[in-house]
Structure formats: C-alpha cells, structure tokens
C-alpha positions as a Markdown table, in Angstrom:
| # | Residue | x | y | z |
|---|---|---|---|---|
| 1 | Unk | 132.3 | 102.2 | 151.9 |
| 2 | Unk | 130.2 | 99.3 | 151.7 |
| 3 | Unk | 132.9 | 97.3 | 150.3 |
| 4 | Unk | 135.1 | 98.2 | 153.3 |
| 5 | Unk | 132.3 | 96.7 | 155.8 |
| 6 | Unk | 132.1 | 93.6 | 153.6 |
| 7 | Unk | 135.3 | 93.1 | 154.3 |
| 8 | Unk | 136.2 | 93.6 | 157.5 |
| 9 | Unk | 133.0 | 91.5 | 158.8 |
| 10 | Unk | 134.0 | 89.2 | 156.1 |
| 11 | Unk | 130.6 | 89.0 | 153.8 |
| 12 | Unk | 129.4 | 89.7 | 150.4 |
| 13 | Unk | 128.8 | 93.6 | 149.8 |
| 14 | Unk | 125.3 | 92.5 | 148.6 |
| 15 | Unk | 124.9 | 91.1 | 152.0 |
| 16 | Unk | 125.7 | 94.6 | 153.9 |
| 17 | Unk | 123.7 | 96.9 | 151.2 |
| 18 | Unk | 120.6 | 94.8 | 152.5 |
| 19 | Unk | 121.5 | 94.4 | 155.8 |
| 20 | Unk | 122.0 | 98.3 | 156.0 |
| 21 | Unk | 118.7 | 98.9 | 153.6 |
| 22 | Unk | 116.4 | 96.8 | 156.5 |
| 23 | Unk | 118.0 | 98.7 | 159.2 |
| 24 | Unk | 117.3 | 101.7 | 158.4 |
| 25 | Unk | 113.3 | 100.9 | 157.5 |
| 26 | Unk | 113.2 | 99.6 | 160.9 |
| 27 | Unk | 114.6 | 102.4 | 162.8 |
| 28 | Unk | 117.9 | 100.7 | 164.0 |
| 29 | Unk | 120.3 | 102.7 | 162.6 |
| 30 | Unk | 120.7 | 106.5 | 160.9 |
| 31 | Unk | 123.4 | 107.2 | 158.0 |
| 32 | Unk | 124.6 | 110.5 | 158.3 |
| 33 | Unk | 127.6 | 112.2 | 156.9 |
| 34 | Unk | 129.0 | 113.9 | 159.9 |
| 35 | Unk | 132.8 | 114.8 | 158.3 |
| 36 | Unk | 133.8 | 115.2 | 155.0 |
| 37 | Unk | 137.3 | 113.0 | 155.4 |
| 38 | Unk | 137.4 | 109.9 | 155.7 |
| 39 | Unk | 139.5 | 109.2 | 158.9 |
| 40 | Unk | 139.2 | 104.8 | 158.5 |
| 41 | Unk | 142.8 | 104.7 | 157.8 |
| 42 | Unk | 143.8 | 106.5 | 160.8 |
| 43 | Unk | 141.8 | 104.4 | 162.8 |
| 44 | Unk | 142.6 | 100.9 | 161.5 |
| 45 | Unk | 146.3 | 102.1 | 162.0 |
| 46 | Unk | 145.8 | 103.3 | 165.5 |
| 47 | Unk | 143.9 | 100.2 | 166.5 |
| 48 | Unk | 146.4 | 97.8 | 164.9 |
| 49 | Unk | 149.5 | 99.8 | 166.6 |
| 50 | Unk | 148.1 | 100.4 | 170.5 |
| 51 | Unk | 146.0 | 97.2 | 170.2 |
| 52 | Unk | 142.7 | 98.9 | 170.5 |
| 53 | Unk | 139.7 | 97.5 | 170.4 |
| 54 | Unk | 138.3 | 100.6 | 168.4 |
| 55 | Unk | 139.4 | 103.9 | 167.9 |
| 56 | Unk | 137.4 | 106.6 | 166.6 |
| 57 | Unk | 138.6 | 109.9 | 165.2 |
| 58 | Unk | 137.3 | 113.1 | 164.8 |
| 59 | Unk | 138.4 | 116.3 | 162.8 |
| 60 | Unk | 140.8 | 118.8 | 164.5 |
| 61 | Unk | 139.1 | 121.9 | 165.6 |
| 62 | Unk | 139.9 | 124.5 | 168.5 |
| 63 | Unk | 139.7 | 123.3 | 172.2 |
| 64 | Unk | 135.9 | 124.1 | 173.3 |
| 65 | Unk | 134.7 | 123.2 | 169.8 |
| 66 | Unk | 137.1 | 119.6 | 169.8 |
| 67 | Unk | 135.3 | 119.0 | 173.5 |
| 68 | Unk | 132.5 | 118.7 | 171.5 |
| 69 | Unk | 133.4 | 116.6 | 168.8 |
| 70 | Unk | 134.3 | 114.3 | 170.7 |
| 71 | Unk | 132.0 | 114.4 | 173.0 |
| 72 | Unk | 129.2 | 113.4 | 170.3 |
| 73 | Unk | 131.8 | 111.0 | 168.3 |
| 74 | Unk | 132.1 | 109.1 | 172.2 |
| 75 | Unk | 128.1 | 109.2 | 172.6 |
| 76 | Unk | 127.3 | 107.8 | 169.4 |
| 77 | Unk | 129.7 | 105.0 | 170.2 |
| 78 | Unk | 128.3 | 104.8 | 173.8 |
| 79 | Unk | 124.6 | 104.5 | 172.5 |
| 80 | Unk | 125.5 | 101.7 | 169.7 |
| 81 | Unk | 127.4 | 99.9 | 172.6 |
| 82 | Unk | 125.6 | 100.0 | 176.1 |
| 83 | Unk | 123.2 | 97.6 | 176.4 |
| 84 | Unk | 120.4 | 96.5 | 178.8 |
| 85 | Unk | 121.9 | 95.3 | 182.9 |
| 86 | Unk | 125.2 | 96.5 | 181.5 |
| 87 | Unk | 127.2 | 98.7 | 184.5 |
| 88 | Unk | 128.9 | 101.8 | 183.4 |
| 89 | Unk | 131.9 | 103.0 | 185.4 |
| 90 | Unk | 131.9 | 107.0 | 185.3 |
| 91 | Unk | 134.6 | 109.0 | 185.6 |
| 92 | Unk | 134.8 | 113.3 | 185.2 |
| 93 | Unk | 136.3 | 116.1 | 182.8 |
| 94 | Unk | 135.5 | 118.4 | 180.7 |
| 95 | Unk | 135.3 | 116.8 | 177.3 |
| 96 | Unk | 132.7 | 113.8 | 179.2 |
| 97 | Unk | 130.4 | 116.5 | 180.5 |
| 98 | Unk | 129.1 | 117.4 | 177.5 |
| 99 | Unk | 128.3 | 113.4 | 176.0 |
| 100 | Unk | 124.9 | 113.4 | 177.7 |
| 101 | Unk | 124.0 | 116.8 | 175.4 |
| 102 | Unk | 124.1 | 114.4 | 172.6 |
| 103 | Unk | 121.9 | 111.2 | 173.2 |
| 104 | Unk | 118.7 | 111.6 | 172.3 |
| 105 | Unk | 116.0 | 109.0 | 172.2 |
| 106 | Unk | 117.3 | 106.5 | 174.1 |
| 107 | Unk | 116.3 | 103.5 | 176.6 |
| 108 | Unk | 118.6 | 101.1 | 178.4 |
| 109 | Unk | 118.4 | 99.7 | 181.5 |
| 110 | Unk | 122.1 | 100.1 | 182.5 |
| 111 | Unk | 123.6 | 101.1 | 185.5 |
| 112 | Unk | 125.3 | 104.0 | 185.3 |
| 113 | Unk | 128.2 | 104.3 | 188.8 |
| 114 | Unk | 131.5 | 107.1 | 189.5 |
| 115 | Unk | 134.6 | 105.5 | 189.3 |
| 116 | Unk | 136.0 | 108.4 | 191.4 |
| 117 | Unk | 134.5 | 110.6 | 193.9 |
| 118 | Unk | 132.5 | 113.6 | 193.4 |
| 119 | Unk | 131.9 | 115.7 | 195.9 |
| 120 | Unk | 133.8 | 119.4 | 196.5 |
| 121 | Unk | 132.8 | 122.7 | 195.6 |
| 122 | Unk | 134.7 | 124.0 | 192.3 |
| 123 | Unk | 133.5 | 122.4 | 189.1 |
| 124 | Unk | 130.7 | 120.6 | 190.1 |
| 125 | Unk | 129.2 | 120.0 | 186.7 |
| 126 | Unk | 132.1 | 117.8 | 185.6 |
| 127 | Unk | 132.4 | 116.0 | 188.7 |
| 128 | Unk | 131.9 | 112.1 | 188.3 |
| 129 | Unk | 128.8 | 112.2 | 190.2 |
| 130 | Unk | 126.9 | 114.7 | 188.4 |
| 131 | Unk | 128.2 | 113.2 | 184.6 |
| 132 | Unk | 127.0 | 109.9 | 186.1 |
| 133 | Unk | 123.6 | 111.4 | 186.4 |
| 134 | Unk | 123.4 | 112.8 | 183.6 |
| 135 | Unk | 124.3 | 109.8 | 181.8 |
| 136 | Unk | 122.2 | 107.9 | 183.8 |
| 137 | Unk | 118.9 | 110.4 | 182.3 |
| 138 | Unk | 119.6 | 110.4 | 178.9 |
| 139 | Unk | 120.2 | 106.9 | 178.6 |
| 140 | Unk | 116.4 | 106.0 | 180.8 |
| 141 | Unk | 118.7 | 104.1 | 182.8 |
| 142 | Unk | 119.6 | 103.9 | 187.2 |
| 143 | Unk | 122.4 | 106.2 | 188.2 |
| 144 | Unk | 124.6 | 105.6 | 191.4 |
| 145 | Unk | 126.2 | 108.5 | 193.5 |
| 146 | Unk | 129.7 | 108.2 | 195.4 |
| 147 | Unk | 128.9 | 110.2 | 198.6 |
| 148 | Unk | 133.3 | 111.3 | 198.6 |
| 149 | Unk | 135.4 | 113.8 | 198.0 |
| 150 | Unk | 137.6 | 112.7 | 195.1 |
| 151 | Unk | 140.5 | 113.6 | 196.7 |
| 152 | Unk | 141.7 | 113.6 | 200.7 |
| 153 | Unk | 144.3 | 114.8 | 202.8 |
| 154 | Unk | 146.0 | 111.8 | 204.0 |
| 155 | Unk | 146.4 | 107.7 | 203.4 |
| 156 | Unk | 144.5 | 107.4 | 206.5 |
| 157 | Unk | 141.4 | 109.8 | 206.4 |
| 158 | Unk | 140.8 | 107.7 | 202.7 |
| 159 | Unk | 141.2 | 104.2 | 204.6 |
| 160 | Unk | 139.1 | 105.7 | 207.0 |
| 161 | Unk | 136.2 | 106.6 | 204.3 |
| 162 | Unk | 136.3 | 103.8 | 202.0 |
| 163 | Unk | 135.6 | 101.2 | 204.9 |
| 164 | Unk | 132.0 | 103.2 | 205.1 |
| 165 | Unk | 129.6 | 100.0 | 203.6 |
| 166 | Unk | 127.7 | 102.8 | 201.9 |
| 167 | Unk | 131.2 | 103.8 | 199.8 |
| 168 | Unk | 132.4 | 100.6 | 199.9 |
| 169 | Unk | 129.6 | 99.3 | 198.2 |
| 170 | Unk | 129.5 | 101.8 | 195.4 |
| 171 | Unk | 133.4 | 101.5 | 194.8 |
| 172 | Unk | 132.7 | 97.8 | 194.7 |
| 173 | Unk | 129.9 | 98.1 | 192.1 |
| 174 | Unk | 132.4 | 100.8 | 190.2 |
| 175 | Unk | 134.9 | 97.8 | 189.8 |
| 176 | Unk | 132.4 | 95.3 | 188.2 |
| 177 | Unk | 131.8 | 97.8 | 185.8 |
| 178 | Unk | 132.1 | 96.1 | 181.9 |
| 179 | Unk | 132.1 | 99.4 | 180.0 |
| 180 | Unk | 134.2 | 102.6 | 181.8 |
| 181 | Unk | 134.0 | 105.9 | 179.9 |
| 182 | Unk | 137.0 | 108.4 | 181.2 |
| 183 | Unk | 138.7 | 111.5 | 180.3 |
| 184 | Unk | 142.4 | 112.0 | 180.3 |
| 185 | Unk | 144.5 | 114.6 | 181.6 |
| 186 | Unk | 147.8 | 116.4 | 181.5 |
| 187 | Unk | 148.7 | 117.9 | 184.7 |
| 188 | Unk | 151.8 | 119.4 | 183.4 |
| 189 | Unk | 149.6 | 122.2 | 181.5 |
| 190 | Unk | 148.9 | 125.4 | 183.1 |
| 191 | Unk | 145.4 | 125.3 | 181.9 |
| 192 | Unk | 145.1 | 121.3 | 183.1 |
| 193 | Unk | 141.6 | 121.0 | 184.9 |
| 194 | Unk | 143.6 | 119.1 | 187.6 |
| 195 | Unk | 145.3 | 122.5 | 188.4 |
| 196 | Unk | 142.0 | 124.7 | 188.5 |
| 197 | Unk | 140.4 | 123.1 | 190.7 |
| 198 | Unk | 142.5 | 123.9 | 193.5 |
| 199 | Unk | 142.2 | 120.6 | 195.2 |
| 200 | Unk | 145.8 | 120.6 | 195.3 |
| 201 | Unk | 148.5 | 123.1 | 197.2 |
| 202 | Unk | 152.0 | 124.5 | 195.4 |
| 203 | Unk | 153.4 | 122.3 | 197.1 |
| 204 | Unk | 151.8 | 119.1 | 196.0 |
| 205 | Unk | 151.7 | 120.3 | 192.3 |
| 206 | Unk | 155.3 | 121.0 | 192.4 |
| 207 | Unk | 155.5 | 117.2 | 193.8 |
| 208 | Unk | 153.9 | 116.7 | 190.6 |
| 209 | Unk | 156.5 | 118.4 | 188.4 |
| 210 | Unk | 159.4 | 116.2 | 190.3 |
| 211 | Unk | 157.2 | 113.1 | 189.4 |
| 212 | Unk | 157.5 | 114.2 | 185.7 |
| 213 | Unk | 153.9 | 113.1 | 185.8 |
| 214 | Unk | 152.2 | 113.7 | 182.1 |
| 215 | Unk | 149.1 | 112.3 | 182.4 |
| 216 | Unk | 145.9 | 111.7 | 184.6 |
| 217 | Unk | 143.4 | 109.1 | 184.7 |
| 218 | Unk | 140.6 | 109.3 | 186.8 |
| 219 | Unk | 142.9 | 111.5 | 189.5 |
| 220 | Unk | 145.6 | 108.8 | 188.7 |
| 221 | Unk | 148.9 | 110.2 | 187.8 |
| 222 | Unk | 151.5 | 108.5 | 185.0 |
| 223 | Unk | 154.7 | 109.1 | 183.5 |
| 224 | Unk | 155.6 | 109.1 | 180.4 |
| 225 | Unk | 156.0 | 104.9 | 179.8 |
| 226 | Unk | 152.4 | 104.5 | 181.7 |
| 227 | Unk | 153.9 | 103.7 | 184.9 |
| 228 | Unk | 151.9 | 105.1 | 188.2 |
| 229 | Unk | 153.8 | 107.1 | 189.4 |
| 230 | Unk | 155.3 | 106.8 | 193.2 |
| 231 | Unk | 153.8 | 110.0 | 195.0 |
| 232 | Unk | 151.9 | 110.4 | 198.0 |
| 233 | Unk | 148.5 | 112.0 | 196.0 |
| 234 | Unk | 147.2 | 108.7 | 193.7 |
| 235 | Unk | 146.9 | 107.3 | 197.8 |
| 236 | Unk | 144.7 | 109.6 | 198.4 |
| 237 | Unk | 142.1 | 109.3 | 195.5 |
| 238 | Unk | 138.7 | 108.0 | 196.5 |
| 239 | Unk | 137.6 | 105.8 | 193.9 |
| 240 | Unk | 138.6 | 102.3 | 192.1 |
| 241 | Unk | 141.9 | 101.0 | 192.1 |
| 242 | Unk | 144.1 | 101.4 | 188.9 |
| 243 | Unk | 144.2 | 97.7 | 188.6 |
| 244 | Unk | 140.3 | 97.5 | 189.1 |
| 245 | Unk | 140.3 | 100.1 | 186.3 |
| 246 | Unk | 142.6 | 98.7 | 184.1 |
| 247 | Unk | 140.7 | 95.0 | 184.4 |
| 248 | Unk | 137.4 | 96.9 | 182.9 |
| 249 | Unk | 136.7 | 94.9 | 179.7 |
| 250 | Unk | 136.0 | 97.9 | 177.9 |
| 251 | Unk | 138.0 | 100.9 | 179.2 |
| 252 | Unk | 137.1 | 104.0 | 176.4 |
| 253 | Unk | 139.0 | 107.2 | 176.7 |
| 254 | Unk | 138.2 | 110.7 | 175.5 |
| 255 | Unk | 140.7 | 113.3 | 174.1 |
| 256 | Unk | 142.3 | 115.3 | 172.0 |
| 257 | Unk | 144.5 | 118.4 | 171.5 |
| 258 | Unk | 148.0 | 119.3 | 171.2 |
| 259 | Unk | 147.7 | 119.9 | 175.0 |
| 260 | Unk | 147.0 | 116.3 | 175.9 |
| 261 | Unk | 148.8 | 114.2 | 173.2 |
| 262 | Unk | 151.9 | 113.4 | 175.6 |
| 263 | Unk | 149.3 | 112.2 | 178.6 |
| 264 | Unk | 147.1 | 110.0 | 175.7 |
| 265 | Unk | 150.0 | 108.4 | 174.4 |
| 266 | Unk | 150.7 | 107.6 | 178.0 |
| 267 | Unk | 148.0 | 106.0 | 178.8 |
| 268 | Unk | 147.8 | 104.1 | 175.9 |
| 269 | Unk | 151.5 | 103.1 | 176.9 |
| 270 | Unk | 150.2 | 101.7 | 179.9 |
| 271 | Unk | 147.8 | 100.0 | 178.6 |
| 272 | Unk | 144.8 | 101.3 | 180.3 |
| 273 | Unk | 142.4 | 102.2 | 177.4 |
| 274 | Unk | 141.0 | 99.9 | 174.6 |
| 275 | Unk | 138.8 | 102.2 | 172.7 |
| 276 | Unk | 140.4 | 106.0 | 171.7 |
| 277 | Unk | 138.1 | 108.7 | 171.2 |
| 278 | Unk | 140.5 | 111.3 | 169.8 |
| 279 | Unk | 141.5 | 114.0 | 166.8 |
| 280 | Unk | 143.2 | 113.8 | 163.4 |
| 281 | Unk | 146.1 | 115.5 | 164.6 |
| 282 | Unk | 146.6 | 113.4 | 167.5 |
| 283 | Unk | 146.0 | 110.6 | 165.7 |
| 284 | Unk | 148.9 | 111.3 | 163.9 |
| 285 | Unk | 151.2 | 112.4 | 166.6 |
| 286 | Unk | 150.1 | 109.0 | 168.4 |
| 287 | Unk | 150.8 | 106.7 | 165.1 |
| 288 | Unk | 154.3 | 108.7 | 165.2 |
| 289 | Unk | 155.9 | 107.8 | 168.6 |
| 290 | Unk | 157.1 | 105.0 | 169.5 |
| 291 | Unk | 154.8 | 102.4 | 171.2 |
| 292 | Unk | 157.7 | 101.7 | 174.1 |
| 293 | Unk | 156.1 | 98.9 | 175.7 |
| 294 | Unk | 152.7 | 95.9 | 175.3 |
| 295 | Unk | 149.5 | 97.5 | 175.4 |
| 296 | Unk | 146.4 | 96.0 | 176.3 |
C-alpha cells in the first residue's frame, strides 16, 4: 500500500500518492497488478533474517512455468536497478536465460561481462556468454564475451588459459563488476543442469556426492553451511574467483523450487547473495531453517 511505502522511505503518504501520480504522467514507472497475494511480509522477513539487501518473491508454480516467474520478477528488478557505465557480471542457467524475454523498451549504457566461461557444445543458450549477449541487446547496452570453456581438465591447463591477456582481461573486468546476476544450483539432483551437461565424468560427480556438495554457484560447489567445498573441480572453473564474487556490491540470485531450496539456503548461508529472487514456498522453507552462521 501506499501507506506501507510511506513508511518504509519514512514520508507522508500524501507525499508518495504524488510522487507516484507524476511518475506515472511522465513515463517513469508502470503500476501493474502482477499477483494477487501480497508476498511483502515474506520479503521484509526474508531480508531482515539473511540480511538481504532485497528479496523479491514470486508465486509457486510448476518448474518451467516458476523459471519464468522469476525470470520476469529478476528483470523488472534488473531494469529499475542498472544504470548508465554500470558493469554487469553474468553468470548461466536456466532460470537467467529467459530474463532478456522480458525487458522491453530499454536503454542503458552498461556493460554487460560472463563471470564464468562459456564456451562448449551442450546447452549453449544458457551458457554465460550467450545470456550476456542477450542481456547486453535488450538492455541497448556493450556486451563482453569470455573466449573459455567454463570448465577444464586440470589446475594447470586453467593456469595456463587465464594468463591469456585476452581472458585475463575479461576475468578482470568480470571482478569489477557492481551488479552480478547468477543462478543457483543443486548438483545433488538427478535433473541438476550441472549433471546434463556432461562436462563432468562418474567419477567426478560421484566426487561430488563424497563432498556432500548441495549447491552451485557459478560452477562453484558448497556444502551445506556455505563453505567451498575442498575438491579438485571449483580449481578448474574458468571464471572469477569466489572471493571476487562474493566482494560484488550487489550479488542477486535467481531460484526457486523444492529442488533447489537446500542449495539457496546455502548460499545464503555463505553469504554470497544480497538480493533473493525466489518463490512463496521457498520463501517459507528458507524463513524456517536455521540461519547457522553471519550472512552478508
């Protein structure tokens, strides 16, 4: 409600009704009913529990259907947030490739870079490269491509590639990013993305399992507390350091599903989001467990 914006930005309600009135004559903003809850609870609980910046709920549908909830609930935050020379880190999934399908009418000069590599032949429309792209065309702004597999077979082929200036140079524009947008996965599904790809053998999946990994971040795996998890496999991801990733002033992460509440609530754990792009129910499960450690 009105009042409720009143007094969270701490004005009169008169102020926001006019404030909202010459907004929309100008063209700046567009009020539209797009659920019929109210989720504002949910959200100021959320935020005030995992230390969010924002969070930002849709309803709970089916899985393809959810993708695209959130998809559009993560563009319209994207488009009210991005502004002009701002750099966008990138990163792949298949909830983020569909976010370009919803901004329309659009013009920012940002900068628009993969935070992971991009190149391999499965998938390619939710690689980080092409999402980038795409991102980079609907917002009228300059996209940047990663010229890398996003995954290698050893420590040393990766040194090897990242000490290329032309890679190099993109990873170190990936790390100044001030706004990251990234998916989160959970490579202990059958289903998990991570899993049909086929970038990874039975072997290295089952090293996986042992890790009692629960969660991915771009190609970064985590336990259940957040903590990186000690395996061979996140030394071989081309792309920005979880540190670089995690010091991203604005880090937003989009997911939902019963599927990936364990690997959300583990990142959020960790600390390595600050705006949530998620569903009722999750919302619920996340508000449910316990926080463990500090976030943020």
């Amino acid at each position: 409600t009105q009042q409720e914006i009143a007094d969270k930005l701490g004005v009169s309600r008169p102020s926001v009704s006019r404030l909202l009135q010459k907004a929309r004559q100008s063209g700046v903003v567009e009020i539209k009913i797009s659920y019929e809850g109210s989720f504002a609870k949910l959200e100021d609980a959320l935020e005030k529990k995992f230390n969010l910046r924002e969070a930002i709920i849709t309803p709970t549908e089916e899985s393809e259907a959810l993708k695209h909830l959130l998809a559009e609930a993560a563009a319209n935050y994207l488009v009210r947030t991005i502004k002009d020379e701002d750099i966008v880190g990138v990163s792949w999934g298949t909830t983020l490739v569909h976010i370009p399908e919803y901004i329309k009418n659009v013009s920012k000069n940002a900068t628009f870079v993969p935070l992971v590599g991009g190149v391999g032949q499965t998938k390619l429309d939710i690689h980080s490269n092409a999402i980038t792209i795409n991102l980079a065309r609907a917002f009228g702004g300059k996209g940047q491509l990663l010229h890398a597999p996003v995954v290698v077979d050893s420590v040393k082929v990766k040194q090897t590639l990242i000490s290329d200036t032309n890679i190099s140079q993109i990873l170190e524009l990936a790390s100044k990013s001030n706004i990251a947008i990234i998916g989160i996965g959970s490579p202990s599904a059958q289903n998990s993305t991570i899993r049909q790809t086929g970038y990874y053998t039975d072997k290295e999946l089952n090293a996986l399992n042992n890790a009692k990994a629960v969660s991915d971040i771009s190609w970064i795996f985590l336990d259940s507390e957040g903590n990186v998890c000690p395996i061979e496999l996140n030394q071989r991801v081309i792309g920005i350091s979880i540190d670089k990733l995690k010091a991203i002033p604005n880090v937003v992460g989009v997911a939902g599903g019963v599927e990936k509440q364990q690997a959300i609530l583990a990142a959020l754990r960790g600390g390595y989001i600050n705006v949530l792009v998620t569903d009722e129910k999750t919302a619920e499960f996340l508000l449910s467990q316990q926080q463990n450690i500090s976030c943020g």
